[in-house]
DSSP file (Angstrom, degrees, kcal/mol; ACC not computed):
  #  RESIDUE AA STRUCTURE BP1 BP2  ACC     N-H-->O    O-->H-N    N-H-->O    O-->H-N    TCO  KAPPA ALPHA  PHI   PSI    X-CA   Y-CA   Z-CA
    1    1 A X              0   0    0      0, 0.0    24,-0.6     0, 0.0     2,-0.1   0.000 360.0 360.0 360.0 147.6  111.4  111.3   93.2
    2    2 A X  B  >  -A   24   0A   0     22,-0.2     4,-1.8     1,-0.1     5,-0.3  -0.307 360.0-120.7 -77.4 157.4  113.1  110.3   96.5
    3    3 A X  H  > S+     0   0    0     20,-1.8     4,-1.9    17,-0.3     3,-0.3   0.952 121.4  58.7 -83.7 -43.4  115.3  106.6   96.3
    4    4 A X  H  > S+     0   0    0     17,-2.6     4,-4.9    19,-0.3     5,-0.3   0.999 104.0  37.9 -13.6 -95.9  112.3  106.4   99.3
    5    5 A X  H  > S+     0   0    0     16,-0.3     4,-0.9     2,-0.2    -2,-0.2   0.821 120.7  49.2 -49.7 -24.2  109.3  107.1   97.5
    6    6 A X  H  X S+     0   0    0     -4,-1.8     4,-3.7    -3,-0.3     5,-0.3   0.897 108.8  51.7 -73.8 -40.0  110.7  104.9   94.3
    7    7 A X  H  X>S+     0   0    0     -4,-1.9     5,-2.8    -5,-0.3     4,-0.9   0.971 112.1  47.9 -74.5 -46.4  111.6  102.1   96.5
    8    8 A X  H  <5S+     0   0    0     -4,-4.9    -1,-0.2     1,-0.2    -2,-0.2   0.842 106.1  64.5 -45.1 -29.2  107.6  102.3   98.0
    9    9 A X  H  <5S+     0   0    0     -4,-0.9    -2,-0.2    -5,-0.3    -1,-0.2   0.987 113.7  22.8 -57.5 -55.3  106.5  102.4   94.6
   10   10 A X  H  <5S-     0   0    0     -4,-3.7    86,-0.3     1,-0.1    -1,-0.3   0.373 109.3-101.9 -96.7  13.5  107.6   99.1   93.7
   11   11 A X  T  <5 +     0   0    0     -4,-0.9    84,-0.4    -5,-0.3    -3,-0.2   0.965  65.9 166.6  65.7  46.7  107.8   97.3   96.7
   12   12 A X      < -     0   0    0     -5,-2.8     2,-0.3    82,-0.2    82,-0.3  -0.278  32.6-149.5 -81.2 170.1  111.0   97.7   96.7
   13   13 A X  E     -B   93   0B   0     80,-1.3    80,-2.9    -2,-0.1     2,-1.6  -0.926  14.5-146.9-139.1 129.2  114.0   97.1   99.9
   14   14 A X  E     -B   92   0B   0     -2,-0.3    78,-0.3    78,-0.2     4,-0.1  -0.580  16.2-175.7 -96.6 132.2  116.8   99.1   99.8
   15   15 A X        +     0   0    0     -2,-1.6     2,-0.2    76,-0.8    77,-0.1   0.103  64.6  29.3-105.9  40.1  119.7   96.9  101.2
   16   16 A X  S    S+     0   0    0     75,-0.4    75,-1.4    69,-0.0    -1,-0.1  -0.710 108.9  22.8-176.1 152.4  122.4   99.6  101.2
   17   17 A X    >   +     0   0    0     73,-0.3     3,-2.4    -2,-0.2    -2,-0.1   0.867  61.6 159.5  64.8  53.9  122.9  103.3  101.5
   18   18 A X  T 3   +     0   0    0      1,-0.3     3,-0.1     2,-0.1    -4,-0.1   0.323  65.6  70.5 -92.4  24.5  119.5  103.9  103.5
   19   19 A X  T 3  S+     0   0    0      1,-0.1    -1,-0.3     2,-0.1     3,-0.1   0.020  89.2  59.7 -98.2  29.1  120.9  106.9  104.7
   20   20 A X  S X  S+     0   0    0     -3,-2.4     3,-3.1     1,-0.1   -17,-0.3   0.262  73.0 122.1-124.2  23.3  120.6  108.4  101.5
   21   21 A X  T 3  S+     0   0    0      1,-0.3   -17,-2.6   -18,-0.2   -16,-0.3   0.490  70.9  44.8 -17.4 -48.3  116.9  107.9  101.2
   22   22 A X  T 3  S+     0   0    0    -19,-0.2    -1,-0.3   -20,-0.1    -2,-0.1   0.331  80.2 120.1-105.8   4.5  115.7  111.1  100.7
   23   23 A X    <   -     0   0    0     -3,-3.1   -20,-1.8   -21,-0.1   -19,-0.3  -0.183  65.0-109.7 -64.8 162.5  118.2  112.0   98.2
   24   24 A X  B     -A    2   0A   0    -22,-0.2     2,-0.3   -21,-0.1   -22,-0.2  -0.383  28.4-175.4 -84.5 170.3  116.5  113.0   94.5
   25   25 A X        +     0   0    0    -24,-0.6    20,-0.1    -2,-0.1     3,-0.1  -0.700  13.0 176.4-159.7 122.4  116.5  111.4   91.4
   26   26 A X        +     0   0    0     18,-0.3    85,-1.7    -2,-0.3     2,-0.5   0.483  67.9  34.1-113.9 -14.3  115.0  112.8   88.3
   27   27 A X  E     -c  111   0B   0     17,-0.2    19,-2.4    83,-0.2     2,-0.3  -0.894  55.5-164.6-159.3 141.3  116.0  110.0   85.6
   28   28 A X  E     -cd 112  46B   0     83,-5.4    85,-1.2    -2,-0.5     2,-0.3  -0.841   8.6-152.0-118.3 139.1  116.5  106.1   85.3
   29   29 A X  E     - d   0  47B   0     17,-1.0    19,-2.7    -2,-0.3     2,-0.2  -0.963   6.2-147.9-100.0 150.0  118.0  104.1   83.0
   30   30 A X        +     0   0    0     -2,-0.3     2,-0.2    17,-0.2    19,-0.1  -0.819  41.0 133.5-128.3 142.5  116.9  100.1   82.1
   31   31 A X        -     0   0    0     -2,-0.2    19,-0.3    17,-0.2    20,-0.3  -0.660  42.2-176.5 175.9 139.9  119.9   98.0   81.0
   32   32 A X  S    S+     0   0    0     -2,-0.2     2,-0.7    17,-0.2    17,-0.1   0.257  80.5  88.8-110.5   5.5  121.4   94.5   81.7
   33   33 A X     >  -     0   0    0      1,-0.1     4,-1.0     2,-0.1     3,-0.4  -0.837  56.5-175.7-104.7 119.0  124.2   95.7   79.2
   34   34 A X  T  4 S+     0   0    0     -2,-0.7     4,-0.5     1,-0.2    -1,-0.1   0.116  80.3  68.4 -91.2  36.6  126.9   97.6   81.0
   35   35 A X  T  > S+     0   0    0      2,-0.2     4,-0.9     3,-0.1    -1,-0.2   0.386 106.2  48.5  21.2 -52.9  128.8   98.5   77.8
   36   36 A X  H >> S+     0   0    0     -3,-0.4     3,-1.7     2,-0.2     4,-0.5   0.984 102.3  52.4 -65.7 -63.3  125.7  100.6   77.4
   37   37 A X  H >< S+     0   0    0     -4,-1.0     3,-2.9     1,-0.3    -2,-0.2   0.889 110.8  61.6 -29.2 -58.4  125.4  102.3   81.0
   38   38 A X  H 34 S+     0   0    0     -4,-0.5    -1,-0.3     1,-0.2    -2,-0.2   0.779  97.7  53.4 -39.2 -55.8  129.3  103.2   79.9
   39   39 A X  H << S+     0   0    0     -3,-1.7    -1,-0.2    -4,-0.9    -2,-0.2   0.392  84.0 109.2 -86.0 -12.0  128.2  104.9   77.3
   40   40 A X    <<  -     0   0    0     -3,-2.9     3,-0.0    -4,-0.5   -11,-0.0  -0.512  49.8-156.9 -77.8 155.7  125.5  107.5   79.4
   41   41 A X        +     0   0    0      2,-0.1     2,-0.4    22,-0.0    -1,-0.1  -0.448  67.0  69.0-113.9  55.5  126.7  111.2   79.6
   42   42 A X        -     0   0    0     21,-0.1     2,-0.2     3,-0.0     3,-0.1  -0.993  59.6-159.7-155.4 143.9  124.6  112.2   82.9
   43   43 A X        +     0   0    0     -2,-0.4    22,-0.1     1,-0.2     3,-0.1  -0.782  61.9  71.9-123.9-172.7  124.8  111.3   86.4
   44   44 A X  S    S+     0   0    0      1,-0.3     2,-0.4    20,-0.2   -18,-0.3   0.996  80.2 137.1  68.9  67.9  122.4  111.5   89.3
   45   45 A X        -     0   0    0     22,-0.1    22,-0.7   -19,-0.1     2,-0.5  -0.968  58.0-131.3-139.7 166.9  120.8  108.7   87.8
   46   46 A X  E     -de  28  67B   0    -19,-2.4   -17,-1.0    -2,-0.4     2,-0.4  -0.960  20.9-145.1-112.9 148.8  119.2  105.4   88.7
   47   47 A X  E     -de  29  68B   0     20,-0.8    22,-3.8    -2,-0.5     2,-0.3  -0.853   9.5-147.5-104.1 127.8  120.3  102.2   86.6
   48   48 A X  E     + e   0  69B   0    -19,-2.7     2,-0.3    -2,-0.4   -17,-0.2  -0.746  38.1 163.7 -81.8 138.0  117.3   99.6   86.1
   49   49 A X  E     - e   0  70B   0     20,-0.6    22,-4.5    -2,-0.3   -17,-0.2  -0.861  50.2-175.3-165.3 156.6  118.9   96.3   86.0
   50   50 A X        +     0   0    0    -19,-0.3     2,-0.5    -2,-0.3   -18,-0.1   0.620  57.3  99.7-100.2 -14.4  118.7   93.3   86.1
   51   51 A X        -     0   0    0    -20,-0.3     5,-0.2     1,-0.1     4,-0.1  -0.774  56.5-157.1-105.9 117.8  122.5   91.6   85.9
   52   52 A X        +     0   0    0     -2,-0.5    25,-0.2     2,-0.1     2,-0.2  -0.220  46.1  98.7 -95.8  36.4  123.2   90.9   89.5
   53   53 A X  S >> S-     0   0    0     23,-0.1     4,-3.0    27,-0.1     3,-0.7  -0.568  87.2 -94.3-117.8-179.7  127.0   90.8   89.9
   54   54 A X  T 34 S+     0   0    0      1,-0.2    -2,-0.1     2,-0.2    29,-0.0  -0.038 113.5  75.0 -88.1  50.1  129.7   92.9   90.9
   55   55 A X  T 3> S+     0   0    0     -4,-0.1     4,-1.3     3,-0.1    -1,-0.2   0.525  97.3  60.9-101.2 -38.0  130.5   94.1   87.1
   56   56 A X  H <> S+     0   0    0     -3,-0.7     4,-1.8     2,-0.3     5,-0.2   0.756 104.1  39.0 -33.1 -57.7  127.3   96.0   87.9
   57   57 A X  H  X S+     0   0    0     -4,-3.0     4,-2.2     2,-0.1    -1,-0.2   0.952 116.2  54.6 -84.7 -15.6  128.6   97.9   90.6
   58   58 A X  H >> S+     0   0    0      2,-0.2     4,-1.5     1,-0.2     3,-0.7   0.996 110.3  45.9 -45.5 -70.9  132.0   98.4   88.8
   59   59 A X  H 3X S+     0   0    0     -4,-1.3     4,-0.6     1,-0.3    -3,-0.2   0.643 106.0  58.2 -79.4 -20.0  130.6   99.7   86.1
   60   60 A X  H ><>S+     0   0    0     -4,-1.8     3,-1.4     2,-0.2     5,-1.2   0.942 105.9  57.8 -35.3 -69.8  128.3  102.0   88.1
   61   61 A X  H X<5S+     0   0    0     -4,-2.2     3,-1.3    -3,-0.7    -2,-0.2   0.851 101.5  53.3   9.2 -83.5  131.4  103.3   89.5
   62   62 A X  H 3<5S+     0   0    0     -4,-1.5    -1,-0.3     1,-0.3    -2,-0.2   0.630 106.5  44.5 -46.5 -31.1  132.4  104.1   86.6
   63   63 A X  T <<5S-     0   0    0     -3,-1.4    -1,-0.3    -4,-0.6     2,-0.2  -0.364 110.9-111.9-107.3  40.2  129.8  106.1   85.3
   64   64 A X  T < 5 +     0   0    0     -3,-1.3     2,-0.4     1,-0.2    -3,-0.2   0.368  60.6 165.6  14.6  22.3  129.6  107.8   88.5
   65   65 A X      < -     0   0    0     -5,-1.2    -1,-0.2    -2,-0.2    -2,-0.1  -0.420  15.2-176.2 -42.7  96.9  126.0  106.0   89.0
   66   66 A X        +     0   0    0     -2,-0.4    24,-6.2     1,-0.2     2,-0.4   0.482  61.7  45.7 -73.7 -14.0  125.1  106.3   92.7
   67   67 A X  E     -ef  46  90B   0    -22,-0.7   -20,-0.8    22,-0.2     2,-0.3  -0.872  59.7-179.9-166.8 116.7  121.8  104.3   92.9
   68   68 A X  E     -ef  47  91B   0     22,-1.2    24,-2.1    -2,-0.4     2,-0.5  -0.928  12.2-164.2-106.9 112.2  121.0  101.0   91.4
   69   69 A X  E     -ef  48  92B   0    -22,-3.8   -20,-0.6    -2,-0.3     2,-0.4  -0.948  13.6-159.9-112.7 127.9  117.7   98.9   91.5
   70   70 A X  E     -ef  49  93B   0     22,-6.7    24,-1.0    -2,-0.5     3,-0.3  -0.789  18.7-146.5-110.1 140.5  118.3   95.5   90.5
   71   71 A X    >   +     0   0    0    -22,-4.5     3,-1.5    -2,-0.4    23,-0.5   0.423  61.8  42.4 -73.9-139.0  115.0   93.6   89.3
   72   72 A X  T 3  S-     0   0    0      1,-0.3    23,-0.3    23,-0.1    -1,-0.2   0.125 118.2 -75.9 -34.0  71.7  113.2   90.3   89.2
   73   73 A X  T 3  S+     0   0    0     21,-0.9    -1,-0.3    -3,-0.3     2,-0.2   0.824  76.4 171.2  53.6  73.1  114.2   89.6   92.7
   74   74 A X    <   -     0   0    0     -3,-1.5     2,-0.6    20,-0.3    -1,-0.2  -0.618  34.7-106.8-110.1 164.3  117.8   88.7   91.8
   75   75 A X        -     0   0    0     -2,-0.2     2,-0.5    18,-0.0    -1,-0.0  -0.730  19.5-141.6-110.1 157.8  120.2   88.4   95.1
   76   76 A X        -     0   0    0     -2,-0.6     2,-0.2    -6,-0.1   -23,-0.1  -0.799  17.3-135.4 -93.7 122.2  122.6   90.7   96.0
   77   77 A X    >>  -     0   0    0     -2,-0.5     4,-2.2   -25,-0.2     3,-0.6  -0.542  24.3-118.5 -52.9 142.7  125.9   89.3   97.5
   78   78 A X  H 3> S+     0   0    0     -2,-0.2     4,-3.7     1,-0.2     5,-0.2   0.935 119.2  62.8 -74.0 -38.7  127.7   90.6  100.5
   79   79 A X  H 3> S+     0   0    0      2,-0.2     4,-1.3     3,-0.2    -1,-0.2   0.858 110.9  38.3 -34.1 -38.4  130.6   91.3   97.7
   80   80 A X  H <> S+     0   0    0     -3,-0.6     4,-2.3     2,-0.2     3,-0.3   0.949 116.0  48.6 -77.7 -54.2  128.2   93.7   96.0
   81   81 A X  H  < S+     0   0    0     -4,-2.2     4,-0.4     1,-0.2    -2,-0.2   0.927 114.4  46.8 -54.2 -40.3  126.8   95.1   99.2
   82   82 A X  H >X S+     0   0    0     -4,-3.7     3,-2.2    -5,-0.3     4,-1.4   0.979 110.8  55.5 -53.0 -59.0  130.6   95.7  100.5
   83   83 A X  H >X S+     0   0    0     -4,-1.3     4,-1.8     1,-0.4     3,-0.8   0.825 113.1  40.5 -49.8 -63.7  131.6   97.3   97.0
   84   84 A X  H 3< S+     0   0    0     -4,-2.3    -1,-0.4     2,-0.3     5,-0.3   0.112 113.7  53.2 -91.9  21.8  128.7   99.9   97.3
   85   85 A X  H <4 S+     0   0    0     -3,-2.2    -1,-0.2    -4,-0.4     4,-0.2   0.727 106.3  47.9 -44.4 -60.6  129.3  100.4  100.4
   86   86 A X  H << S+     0   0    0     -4,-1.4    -2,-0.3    -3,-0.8    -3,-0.2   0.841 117.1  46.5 -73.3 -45.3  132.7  101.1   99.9
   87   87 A X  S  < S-     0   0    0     -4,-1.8    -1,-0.4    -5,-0.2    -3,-0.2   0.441 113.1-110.7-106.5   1.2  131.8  103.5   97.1
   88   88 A X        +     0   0    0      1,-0.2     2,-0.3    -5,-0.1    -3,-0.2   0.904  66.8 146.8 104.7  49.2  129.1  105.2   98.7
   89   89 A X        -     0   0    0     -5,-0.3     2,-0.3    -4,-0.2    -1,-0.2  -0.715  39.6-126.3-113.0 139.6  126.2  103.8   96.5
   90   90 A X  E     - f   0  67B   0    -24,-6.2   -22,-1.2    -2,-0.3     2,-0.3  -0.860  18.1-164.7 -91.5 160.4  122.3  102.8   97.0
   91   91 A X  E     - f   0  68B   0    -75,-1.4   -76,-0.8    -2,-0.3   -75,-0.4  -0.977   7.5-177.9-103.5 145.8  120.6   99.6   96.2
   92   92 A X  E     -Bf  14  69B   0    -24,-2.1   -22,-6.7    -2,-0.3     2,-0.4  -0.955   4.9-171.7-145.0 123.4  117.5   99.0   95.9
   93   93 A X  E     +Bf  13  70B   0    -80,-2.9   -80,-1.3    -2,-0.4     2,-0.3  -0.758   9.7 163.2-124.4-170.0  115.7   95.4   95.2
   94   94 A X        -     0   0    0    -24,-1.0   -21,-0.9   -23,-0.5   -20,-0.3  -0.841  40.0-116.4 169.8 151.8  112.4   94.4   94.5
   95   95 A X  S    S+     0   0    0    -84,-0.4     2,-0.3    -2,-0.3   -23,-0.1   0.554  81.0  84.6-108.7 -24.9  110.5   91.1   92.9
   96   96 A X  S    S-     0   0    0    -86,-0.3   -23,-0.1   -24,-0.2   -86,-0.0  -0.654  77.8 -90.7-110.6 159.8  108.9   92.5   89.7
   97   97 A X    >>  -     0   0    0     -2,-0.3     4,-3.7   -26,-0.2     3,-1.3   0.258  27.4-108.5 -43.0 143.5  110.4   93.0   86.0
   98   98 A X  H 3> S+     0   0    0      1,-0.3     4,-1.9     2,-0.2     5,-0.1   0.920 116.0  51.0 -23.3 -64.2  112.0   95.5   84.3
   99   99 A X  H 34 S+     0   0    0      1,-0.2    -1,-0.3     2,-0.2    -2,-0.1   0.563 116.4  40.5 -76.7  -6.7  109.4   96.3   82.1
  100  100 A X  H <> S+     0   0    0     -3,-1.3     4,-0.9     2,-0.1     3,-0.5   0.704 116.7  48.2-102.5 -38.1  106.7   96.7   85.0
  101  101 A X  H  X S+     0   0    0     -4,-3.7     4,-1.0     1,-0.2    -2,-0.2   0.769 115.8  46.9 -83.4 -13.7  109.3   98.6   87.6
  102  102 A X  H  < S+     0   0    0     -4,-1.9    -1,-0.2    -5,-0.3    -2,-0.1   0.342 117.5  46.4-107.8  20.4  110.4  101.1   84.4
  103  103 A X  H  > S+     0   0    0     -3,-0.5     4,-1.1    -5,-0.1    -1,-0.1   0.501 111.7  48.4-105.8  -6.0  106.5  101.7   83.6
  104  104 A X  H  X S+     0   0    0     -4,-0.9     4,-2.0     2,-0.2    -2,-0.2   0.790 109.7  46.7 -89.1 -35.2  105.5  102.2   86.7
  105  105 A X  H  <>S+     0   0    0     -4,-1.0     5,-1.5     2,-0.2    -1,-0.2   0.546 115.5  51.8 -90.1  -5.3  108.3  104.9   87.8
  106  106 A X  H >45S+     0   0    0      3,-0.2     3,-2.7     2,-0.1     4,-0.3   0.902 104.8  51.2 -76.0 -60.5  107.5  106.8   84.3
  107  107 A X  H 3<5S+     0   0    0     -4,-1.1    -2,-0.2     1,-0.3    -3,-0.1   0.912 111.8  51.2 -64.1 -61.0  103.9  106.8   85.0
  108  108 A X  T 3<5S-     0   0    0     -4,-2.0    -1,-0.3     1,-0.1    -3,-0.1   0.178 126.1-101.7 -46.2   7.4  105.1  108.5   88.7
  109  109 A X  T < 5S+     0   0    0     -3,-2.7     2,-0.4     1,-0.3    -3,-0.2   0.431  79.7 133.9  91.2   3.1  107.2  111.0   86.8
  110  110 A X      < -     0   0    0     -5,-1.5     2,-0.4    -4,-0.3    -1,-0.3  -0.671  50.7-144.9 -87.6 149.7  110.8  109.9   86.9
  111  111 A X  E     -c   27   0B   0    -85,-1.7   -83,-5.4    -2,-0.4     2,-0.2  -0.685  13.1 -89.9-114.0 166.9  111.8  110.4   83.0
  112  112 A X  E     -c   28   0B   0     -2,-0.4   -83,-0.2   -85,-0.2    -1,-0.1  -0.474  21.3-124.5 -70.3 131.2  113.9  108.8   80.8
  113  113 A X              0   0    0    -85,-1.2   -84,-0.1    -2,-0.2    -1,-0.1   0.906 360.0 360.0 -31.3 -61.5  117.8  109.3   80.0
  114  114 A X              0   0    0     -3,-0.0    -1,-0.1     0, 0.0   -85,-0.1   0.323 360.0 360.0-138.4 360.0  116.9  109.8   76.3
C-alpha cells in the first residue's frame, strides 16, 4: 500500500514528507515501546504508535524506520516535525486507536512484521 492510500484508509493527515506519498509499504509494526522497534530486523516499514515524542523519531532513526503513524490523535510538535524532516521521514496522524488503525490496514492487506 501507498503512505497515500493508508493515510485515506484511516482518515489519516500526513504532516510531513508528503512528497513521499506514493512511496510503498508492505508491513507495519504497532508499539508504544521503542526498546521493541530497536529490536526489528527489517526496514521499509511503518511503525504504529502511539508515544508522541521525539524518542519516537530517534528511535525510528535508528532502526532506519522512514514512516511513522502516530495514533489516538496525539500532537505532533514542530521538534518532531523538524527531526523528520531533517531525517527525511513521513508522518502520518489520525484520531482512532491502535487496535482499530492496525485492523483495519491488515484487513487492506499491509501484513505484519512477524
Amino acid at each position: 500500500m501507498t503512505i497515500q492510500e493508508i493515510s485515506s484508509r484511516i482518515s489519516g493527515e500526513i504532516r510531513c514528507g508528503e512528497h513521499r506519498k506514493q512511496e510503498k509499504v508492505s508491513r507495519a509494526f504497532c508499539s508504544d515501546l521503542m526498546s521493541d522497534v530497536l529490536t526489528l530486523g527489517c526496514q521499509d516499514i511503518l511503525l504504529i504508535t502511539g508515544l508522541a515524542n521525539v524518542q519516537a523519531i530517534r528511535t525510528a532513526e535508528m532502526a532506519d524506520i522512514s514512516y511513522i503513524l502516530f495514533v489516538r490523535n496525539k500532537a505532533l510538535t514542530d521538534e518532531m516535525l523538524n527531526l523528520a524532516k531533517e531525517n527525511n521521514m513521513v508522518l502520518v496522524q489520525c484520531q482512532s486507536s491502535m487496535f482499530k488503525v492496525a485492523g483495519e490496514l491488515f484487513a487492506a492487506g499491509l501484513q505484519p512484521v512477524y
